[in-house]
N, C-alpha and C positions, 0 to 999 in steps of 0.2 A: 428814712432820711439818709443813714448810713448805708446803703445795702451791702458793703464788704465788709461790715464789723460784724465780727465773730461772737457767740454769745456769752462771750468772758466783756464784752463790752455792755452787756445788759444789766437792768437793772430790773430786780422780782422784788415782788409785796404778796404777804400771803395775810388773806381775807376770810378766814371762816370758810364759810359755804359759798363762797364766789369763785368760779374756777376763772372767769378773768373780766376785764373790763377794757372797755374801748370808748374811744371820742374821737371826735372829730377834729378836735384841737385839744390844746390847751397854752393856758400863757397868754403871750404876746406875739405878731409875727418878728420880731428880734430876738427876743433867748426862749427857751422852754424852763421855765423855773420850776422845782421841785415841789416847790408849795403852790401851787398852783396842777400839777397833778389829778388826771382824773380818778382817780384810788381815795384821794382827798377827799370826794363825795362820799365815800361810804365806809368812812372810816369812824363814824361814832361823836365825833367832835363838833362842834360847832365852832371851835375858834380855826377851824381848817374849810379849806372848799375844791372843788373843781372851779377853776377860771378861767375864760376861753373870752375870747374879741376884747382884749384890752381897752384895743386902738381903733377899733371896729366894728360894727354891726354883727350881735350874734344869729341873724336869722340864717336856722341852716345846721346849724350846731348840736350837735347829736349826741349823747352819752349810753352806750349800752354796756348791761351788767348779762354774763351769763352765769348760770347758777350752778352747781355740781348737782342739783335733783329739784325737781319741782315743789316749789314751795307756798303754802295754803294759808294767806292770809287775811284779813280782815281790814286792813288798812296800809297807806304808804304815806310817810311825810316825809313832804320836800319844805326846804327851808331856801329862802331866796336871799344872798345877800347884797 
């Protein structure tokens, strides 16, 4: 969005075993609001979320976690709010 801001303009979230996370959005197409953040999804909480197409149709909309090592599970719960 910025591509001349310097990475003293970033903003890091450190997640465990996530070495990072990406979406396709998040928010509103008006502001990008912090609580609405896609980090939000896999932060433990249920009173928090990733939120994407406020205003609009989320078909499309994409959230990828990458992992710092392959991880062997049995199950994943997604919670819809």
């Amino acid at each position: 969005m910025f591509p001349d801001a310097g990475d003293d303009a970033a903003t890091t979230v450190e997640l465990g075993c996530i070495d990072s996370i990406q979406a396709s959005g998040y928010g509103n197409p008006i502001s990008y609001t912090p609580e609405d953040r896609p980090a939000n999804a896999v932060d433990g909480s249920l009173r928090t979320a990733w939120t994407v197409a406020a205003f609009s149709e989320a078909v499309g909309e994409r959230l990828r976690l990458r992992l710092d090592e392959p991880v062997r599970t049995d199950r994943v719960e997604l919670v819809q709010k």
